[in-house]
N, C-alpha and C positions, 0 to 999 in steps of 0.2 A: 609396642615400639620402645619403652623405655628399659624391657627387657634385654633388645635386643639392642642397643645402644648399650646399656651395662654389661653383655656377653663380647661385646667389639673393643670398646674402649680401653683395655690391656694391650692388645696386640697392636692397635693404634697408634696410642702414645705412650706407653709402659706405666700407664696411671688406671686406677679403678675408680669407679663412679663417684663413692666414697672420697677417696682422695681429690679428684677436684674439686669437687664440694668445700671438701675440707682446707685447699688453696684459695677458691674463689671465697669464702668465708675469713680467708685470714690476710688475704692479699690486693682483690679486686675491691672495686668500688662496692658501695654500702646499697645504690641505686638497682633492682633489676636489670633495667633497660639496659642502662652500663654497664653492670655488671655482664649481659649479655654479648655487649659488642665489645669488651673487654678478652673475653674469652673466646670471642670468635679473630678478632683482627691481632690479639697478641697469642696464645696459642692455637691458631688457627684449627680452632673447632668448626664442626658445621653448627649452623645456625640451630636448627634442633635441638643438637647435645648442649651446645652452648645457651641454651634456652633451657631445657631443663634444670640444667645444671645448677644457673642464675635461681632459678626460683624455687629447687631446693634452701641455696644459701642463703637466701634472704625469707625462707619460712614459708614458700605459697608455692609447695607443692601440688607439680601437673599430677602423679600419678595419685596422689589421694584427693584431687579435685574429680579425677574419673573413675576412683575406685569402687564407687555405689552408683552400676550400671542402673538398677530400678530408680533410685532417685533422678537419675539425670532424666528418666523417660517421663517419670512421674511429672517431672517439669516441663519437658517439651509438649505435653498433653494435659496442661493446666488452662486454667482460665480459658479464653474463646476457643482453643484449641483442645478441649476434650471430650468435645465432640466425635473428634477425628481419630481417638487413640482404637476404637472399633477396626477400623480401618487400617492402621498400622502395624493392630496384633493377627489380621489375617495376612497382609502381605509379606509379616516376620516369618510365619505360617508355610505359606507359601516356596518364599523363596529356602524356607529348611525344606520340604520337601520334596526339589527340587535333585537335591544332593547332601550325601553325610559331613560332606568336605566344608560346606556354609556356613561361615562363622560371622557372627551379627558384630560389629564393633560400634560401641554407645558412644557417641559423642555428644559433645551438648547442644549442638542445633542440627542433628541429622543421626541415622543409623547407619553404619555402611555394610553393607554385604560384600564378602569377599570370600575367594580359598586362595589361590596365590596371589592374586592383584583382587585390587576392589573392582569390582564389575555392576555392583550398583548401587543406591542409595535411598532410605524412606527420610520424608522429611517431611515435617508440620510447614502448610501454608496459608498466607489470608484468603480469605472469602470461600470457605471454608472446605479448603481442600489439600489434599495430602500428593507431594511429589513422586512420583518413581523415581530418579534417576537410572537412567543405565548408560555403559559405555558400548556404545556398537559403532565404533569409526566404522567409515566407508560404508556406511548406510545412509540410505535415503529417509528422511522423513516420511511417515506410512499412518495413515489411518488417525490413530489419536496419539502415535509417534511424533511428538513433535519436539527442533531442536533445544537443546536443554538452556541456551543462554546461561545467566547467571546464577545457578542452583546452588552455589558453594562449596562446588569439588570440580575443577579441573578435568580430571577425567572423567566425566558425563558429560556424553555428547548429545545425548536425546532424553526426553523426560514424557510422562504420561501423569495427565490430571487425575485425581482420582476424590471422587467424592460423595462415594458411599462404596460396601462391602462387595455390593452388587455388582459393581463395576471391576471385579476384580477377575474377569470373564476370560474365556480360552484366548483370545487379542493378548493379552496383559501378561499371562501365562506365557504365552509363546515368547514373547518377547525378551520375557524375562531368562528363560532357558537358554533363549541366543547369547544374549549377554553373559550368562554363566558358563557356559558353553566357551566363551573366548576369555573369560578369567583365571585361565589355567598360564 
């Protein structure tokens, strides 16, 4: 993302990543937060860029907060939850499998699977079990298909418990393909 935000932001505003940075540092308030809404309501940046941007300038940088994908997984599979990382590294498994196009995106409290939109999501839960997410609007809830409620992504419509290896069964598989299948 924040690639793709510094490949846009020339044509944008006729400014480079760097250069806002280098105004938001020399201009904007000293605070993130302000500094955010600062750069979003006086050069109407999207909240994103203007999020980044803030937290370059003030030193707490997003992209080297995510830039050691193992560490973040390393942490989302610590303490009660690494039990679950078994789990996590067959559905990573899996859904590459699936297609060459699969690209895993590490986030700090979930994994997203995607080739052009995110179409699903692994995530560490309590009582000890690991989320599927996937997004399959205009589906009905099926079998152990059930609606995804508040999972932490927006587009996941449906989610699957999953709590052990074993459970990662032709059910799981199929569904997963459907959802990847409409992530184009």
């Amino acid at each position: 993302m924040i690639e793709a935000i510094g490949r846009n932001l020339p044509a944008k505003t006729g400014k480079t990543y760097d250069q806002w940075v280098a105004l938001a540092k020399k201009k904007g308030p000293k605070d993130k937060k302000a500094l955010t809404e600062w750069l979003n309501s006086e050069h109407k940046l999207g909240t994103v860029t203007a999020h980044f941007i803030a937290s370059d300038a003030v030193g707490q940088s997003v992209a080297a907060a995510y830039a050691d994908e193992g560490a973040l997984i390393d942490k989302m599979y610590s303490g009660d939850s690494a039990p679950l990382r078994p789990i996590y590294e067959k559905l990573a498994e899996t859904a590459q499998m699936i297609g060459k196009d699969v690209v895993l995106t590490v986030c700090k409290t979930y994994v997203g699977m995607r080739r052009a939109r995110q179409f699903g999501m692994i995530k560490p839960a309590t009582r000890g079990r690991v989320l599927l997410g996937l997004s399959l609007p205009e589906t009905s809830p099926s079998g152990r298909l059930i609606p995804a409620g508040s999972i932490g992504n927006d587009r996941m419509t449906h989610k699957i418990e999953i709590r052990s290896t074993k459970e990662i069964d032709p059910e799981v598989k199929g569904w997963l393909k459907k959802a990847y299948d409409r992530g184009v």
